[in-house]
Backbone bond lengths (Angstrom), bond angles and torsions (degrees), N, CA, C in turn:
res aa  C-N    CA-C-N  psi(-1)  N-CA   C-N-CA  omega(-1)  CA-C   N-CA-C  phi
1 X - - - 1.463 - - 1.533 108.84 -
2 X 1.319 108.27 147.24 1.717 106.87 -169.19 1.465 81.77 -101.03
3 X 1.978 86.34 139.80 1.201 107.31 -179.82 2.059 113.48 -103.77
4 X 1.348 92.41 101.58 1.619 80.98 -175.02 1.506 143.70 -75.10
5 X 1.100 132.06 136.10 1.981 115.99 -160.95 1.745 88.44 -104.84
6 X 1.492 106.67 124.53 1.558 95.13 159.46 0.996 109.67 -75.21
7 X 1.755 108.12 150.60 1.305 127.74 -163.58 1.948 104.96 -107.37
8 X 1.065 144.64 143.35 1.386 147.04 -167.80 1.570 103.16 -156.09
9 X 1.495 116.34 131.37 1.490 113.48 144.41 1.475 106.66 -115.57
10 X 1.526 101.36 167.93 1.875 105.44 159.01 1.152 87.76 -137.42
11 X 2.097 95.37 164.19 1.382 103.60 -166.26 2.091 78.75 -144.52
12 X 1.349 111.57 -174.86 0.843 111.15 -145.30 1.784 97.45 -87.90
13 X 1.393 98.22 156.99 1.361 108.41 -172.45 1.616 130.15 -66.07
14 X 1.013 144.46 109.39 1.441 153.81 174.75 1.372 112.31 -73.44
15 X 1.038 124.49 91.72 1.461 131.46 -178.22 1.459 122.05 36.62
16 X 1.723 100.48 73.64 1.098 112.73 179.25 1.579 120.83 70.53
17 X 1.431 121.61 -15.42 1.416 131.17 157.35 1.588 128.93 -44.24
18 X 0.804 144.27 81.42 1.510 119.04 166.36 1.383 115.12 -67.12
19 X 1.606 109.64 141.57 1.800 129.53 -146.00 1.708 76.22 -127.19
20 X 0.820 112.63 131.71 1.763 136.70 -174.92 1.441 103.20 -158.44
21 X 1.872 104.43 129.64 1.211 120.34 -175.58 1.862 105.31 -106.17
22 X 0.791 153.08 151.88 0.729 132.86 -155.20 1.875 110.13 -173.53
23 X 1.606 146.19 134.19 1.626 120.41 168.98 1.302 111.85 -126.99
24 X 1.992 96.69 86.79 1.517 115.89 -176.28 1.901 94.11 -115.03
25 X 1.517 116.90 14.73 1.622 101.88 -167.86 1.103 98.89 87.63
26 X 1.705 101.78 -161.92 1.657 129.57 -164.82 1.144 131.47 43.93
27 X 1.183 144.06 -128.79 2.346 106.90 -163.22 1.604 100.20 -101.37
28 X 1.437 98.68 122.86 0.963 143.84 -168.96 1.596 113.92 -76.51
29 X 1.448 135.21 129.27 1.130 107.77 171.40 1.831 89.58 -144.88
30 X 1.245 117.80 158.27 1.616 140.08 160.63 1.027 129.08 -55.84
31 X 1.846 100.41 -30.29 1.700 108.43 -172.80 1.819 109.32 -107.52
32 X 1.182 91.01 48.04 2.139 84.80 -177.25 1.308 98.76 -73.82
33 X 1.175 132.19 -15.48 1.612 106.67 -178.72 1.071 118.50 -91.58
34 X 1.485 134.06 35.72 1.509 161.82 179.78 1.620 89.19 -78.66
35 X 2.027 110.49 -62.92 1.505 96.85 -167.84 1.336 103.79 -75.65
36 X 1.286 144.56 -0.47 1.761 120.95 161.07 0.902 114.67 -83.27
37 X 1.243 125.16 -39.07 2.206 115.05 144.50 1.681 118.97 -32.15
38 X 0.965 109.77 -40.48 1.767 117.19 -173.74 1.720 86.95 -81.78
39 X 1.637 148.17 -78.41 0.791 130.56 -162.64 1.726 125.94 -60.35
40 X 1.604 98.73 -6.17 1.954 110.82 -170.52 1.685 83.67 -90.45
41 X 1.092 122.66 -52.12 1.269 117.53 -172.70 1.427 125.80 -49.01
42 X 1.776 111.46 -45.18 1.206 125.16 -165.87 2.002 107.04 -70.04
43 X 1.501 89.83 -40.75 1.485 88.69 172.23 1.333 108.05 -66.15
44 X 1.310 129.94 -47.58 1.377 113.01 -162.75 2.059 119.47 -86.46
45 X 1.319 98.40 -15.36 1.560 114.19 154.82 1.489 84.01 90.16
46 X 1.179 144.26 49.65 1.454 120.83 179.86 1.493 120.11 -83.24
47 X 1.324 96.81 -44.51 1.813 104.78 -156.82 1.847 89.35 -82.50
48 X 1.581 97.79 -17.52 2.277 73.20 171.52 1.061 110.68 -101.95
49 X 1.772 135.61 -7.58 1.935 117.64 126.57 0.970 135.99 -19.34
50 X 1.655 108.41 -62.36 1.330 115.47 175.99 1.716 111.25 -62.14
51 X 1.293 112.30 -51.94 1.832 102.96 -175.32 1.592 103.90 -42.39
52 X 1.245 107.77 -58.49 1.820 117.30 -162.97 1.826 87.18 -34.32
53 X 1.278 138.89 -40.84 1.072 127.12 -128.81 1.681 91.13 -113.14
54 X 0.823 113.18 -48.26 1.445 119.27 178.65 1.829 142.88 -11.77
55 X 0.729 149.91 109.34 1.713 136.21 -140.61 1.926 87.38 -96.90
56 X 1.450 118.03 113.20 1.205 122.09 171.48 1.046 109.14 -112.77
57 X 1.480 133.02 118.10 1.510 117.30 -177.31 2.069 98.11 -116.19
58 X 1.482 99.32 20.30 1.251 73.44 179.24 1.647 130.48 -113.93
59 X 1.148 133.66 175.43 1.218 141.48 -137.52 1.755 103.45 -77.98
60 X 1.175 142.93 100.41 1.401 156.20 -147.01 1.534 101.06 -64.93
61 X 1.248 116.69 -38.62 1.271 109.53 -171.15 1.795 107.60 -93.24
62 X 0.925 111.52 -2.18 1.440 129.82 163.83 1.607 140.52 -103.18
63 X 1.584 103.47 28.95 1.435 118.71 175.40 1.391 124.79 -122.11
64 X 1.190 106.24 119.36 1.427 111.87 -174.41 1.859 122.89 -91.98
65 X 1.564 89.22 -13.49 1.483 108.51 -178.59 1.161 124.45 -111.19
66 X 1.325 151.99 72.78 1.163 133.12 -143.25 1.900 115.61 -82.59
67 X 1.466 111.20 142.50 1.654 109.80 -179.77 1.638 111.33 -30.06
68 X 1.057 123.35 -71.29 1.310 143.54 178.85 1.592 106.34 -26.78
69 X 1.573 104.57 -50.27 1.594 104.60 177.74 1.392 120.71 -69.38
70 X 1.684 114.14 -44.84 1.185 146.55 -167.34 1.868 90.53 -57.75
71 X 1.207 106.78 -54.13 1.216 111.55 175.95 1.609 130.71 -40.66
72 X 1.417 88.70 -52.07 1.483 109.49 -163.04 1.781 96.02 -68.70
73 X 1.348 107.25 -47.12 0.920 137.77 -166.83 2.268 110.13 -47.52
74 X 1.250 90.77 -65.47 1.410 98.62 168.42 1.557 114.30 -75.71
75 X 0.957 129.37 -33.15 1.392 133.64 163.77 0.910 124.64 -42.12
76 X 1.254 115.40 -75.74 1.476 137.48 160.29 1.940 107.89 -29.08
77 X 1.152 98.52 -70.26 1.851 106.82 -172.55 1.697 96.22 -47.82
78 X 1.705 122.99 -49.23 1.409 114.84 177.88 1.745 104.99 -46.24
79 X 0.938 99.85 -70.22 1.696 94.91 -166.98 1.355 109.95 -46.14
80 X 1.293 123.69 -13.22 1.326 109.36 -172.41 1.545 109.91 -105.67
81 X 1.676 108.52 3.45 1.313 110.95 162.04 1.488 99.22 98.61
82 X 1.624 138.51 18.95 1.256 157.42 -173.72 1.306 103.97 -109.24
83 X 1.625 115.43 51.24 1.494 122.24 179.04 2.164 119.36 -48.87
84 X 1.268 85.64 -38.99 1.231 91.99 -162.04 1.591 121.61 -83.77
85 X 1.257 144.76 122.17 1.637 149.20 -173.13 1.961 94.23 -34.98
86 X 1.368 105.54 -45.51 1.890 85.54 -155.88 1.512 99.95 -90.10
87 X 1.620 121.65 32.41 1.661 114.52 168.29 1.189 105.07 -70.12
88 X 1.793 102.41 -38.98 1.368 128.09 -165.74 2.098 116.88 -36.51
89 X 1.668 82.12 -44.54 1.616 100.45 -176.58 1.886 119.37 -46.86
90 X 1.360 105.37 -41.18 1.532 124.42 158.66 1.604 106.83 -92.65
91 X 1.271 143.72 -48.74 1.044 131.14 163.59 1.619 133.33 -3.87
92 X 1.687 101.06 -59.76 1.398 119.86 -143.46 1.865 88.03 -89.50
93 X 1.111 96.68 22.79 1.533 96.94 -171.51 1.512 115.73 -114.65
94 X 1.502 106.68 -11.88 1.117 131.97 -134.19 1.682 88.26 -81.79
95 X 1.308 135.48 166.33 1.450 139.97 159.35 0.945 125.19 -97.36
96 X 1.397 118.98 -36.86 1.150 134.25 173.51 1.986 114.98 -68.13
97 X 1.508 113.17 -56.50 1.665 106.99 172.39 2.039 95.10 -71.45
98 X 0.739 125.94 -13.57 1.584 113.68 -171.52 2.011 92.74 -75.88
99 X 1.481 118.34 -54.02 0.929 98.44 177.71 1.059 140.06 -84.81
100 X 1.286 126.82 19.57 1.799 147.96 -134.51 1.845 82.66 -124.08
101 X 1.685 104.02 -43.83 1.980 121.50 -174.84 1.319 95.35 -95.92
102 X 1.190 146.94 33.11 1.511 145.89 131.21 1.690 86.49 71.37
103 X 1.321 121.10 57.37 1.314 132.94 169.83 1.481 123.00 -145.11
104 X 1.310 104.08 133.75 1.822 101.93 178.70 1.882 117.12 -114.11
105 X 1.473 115.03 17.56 1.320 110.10 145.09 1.250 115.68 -143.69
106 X 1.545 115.61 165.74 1.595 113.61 160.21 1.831 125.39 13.00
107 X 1.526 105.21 116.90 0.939 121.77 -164.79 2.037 110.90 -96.41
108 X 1.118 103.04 160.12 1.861 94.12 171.24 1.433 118.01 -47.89
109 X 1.341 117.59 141.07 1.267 112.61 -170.23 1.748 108.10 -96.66
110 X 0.956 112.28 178.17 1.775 122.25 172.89 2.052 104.68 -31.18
111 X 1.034 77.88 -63.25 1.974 91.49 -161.40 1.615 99.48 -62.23
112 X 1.286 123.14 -39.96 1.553 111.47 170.83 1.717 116.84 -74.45
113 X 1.478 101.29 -40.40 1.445 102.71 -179.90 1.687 102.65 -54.18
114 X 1.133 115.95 -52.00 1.918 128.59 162.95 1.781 107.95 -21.86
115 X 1.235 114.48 -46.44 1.323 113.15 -158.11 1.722 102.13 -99.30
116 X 1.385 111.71 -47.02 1.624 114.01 163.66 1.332 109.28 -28.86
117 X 1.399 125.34 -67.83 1.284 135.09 -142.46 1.677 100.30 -77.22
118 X 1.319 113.02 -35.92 1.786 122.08 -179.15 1.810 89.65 -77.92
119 X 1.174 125.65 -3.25 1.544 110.20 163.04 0.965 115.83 -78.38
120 X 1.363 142.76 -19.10 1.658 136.17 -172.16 1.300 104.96 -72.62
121 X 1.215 117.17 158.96 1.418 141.94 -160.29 1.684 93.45 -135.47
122 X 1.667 97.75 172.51 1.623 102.76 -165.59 1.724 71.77 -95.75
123 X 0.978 156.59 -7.90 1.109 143.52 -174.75 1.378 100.39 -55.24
124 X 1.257 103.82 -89.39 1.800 149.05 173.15 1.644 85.98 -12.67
125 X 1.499 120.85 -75.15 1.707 122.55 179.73 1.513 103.27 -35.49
126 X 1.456 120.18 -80.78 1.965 106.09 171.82 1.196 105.05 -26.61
127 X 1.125 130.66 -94.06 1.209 128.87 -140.54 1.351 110.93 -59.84
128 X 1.327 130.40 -39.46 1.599 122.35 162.31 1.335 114.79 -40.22
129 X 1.595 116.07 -71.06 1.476 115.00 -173.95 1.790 109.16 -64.88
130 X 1.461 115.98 0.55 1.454 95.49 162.62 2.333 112.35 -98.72
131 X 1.126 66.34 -4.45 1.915 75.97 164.83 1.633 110.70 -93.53
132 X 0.858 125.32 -33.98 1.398 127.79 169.66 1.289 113.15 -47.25
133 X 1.647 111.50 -57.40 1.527 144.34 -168.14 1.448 103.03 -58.73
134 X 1.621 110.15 -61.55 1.369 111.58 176.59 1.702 116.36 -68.87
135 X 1.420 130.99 -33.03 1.744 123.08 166.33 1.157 105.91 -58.85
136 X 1.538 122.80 -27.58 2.419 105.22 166.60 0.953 103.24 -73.81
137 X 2.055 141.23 -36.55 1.041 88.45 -164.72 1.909 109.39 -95.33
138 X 0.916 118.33 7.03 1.499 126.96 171.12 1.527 110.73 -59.44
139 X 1.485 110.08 -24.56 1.397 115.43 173.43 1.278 126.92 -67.19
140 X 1.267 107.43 3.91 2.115 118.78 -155.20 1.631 90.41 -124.12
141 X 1.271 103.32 113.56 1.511 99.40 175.78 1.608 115.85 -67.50
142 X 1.639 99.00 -22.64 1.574 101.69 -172.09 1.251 104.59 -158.77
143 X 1.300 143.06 111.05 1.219 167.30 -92.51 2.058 91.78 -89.32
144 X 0.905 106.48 125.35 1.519 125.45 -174.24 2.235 101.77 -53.64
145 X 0.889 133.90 161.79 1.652 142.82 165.87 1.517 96.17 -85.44
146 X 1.238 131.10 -51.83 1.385 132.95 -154.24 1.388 108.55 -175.53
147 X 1.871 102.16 139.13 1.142 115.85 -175.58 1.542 118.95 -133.76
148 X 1.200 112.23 125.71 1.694 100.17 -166.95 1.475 95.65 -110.85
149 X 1.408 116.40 148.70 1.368 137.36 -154.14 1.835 81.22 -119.52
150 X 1.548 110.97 132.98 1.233 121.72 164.25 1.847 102.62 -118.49
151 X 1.481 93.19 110.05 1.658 88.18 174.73 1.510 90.41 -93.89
152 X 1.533 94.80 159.55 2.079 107.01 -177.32 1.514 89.84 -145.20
153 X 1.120 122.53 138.42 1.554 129.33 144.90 1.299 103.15 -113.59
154 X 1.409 105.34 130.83 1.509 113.29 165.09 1.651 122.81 -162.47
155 X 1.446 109.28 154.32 1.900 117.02 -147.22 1.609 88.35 -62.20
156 X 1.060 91.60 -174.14 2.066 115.95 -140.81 1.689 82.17 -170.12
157 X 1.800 127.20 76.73 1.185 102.37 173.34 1.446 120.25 -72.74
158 X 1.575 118.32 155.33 1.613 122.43 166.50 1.563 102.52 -99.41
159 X 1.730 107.26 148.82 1.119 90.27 152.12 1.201 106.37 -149.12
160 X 1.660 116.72 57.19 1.288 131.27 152.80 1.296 115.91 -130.95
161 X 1.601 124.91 -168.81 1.196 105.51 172.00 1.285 110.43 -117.40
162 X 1.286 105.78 103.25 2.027 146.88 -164.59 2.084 82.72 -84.00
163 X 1.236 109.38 151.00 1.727 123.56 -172.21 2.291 67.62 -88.52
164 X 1.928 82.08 150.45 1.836 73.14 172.10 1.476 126.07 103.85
165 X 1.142 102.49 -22.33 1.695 120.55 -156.15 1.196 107.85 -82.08
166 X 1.539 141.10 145.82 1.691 112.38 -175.66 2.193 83.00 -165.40
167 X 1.265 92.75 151.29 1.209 86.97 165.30 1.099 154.36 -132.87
168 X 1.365 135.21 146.83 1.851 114.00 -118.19 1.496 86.82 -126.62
169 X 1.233 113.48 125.18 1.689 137.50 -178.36 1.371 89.51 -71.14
170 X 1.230 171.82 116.94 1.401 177.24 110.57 1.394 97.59 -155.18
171 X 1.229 129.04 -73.60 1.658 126.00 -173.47 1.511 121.81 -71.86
172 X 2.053 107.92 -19.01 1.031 119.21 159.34 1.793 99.77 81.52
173 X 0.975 115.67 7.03 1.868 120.30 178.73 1.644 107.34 -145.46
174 X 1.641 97.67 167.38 1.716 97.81 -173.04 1.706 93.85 -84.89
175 X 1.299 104.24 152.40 1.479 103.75 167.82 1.751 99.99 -174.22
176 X 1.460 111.31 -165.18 1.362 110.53 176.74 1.449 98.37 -114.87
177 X 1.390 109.21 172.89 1.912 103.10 178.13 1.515 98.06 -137.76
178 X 1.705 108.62 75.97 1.585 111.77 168.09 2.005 120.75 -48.18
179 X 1.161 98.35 141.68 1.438 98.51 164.25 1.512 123.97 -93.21
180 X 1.353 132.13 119.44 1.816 124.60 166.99 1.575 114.99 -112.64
181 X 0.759 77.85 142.62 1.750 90.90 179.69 1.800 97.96 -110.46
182 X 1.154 106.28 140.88 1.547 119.37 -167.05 1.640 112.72 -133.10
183 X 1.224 128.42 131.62 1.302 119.67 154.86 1.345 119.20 -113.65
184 X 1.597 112.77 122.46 1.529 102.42 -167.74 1.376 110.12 62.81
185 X 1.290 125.26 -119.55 1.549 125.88 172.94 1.365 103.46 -133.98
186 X 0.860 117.04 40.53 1.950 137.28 175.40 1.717 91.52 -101.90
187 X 1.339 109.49 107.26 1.262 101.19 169.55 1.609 101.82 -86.69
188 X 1.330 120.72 154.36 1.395 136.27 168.19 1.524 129.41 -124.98
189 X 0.974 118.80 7.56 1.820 140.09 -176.15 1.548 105.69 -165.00
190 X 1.545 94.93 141.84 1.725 88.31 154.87 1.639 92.79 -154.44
191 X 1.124 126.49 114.77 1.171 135.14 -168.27 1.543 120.66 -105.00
192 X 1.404 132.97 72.72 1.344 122.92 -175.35 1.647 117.78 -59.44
193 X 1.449 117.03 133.89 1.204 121.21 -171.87 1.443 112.53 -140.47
194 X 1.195 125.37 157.34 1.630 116.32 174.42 1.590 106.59 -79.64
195 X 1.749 110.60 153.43 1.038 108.08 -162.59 2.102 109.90 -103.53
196 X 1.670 100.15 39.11 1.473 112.85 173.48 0.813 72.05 -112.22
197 X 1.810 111.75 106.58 1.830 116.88 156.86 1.629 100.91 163.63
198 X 1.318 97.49 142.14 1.843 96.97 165.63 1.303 124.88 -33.32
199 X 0.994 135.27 149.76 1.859 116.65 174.43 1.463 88.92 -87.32
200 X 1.308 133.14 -27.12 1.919 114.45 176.34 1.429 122.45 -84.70
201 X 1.476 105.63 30.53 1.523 118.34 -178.80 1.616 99.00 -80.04
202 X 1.284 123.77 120.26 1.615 128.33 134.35 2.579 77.28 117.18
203 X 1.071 92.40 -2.53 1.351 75.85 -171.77 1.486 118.99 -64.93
């Protein structure tokens, strides 16, 4: 007779919560690997780099969302393949990204996440990708011999009509043609660009 061991993790606590994973049933979700995103993150401190940096112009006593969440929040939904602002609308409901964003209700919806994102500045872009830059090299206990830089351009299809959009006789559809620069699989750039242009433009 197979003898079975229940299996359990915990991950770190959300306001006094303990977050236990656990396969006994009961509400169920698709996206559990949100909290090993929440625990990869926490070690590596990214998304509260990114807040420190962030252009907030809005009124303190009038926020219900904070950057930091907002952050986590769209971030998070990218990795999980939730490209688009109106996932957000069912999203922000979610239990699983609510606790992944160190939150226990209702999250920003589409139309604010909409307005956050038209807050960034080309500033804010430097200074992110120079926080990016500095968590690789924090990754090297002791200064690397050699490092080879893989630049890639590659299509970004649209299939609306996005300001930008152009369409590129090689991929044969409208889309954008971002540039990344990669080390190993450490990405270090990701540069969205329109795709009327060399792909070795800006490399």
């Amino acid at each position: 007779m197979t003898n079975c061991i229940p299996l359990s993790y915990q991950f770190s606590k959300i306001k006094n919560r303990q977050i236990e994973i656990n396969f006994t049933g009961g509400e169920i979700s698709s996206d559990g690997g949100l909290l090993l995103l929440r625990e990869a993150d926490r070690k590596l401190g990214l998304t509260d780099s990114l807040a420190g940096l962030f252009p907030d112009k809005r009124d303190p006593d009038r926020i219900t969302h904070s950057t930091l969440t907002m952050l986590k929040q769209r971030i998070y939904g990218i990795a999980l393949g939730y490209e688009d602002l109106n996932d957000h609308d069912k999203l922000r409901k979610c239990p699983a990204l609510q606790t992944a964003s160190d939150r226990l209700e209702d999250m920003a919806s589409s139309a604010t996440l909409c307005r956050f994102e038209n807050g960034v500045d080309r500033n804010f872009i430097v200074e992110a990708h120079v926080t990016i830059i500095d968590k690789f090299i924090e990754s090297f206990a002791t200064p690397p011999k050699e490092l080879i830089l893989d630049f890639d351009a590659t299509d970004d299809e649209v299939h609306g009509h996005q300001e930008g959009r152009f369409y590129h006789g090689y991929y044969r559809h409208h889309c954008f043609l971002p540039l990344y620069v990669f080390c190993n699989k450490k990405l270090l750039v990701s540069y969205l660009r329109t795709s009327n242009q060399d792909q070795a433009k800006h490399a």
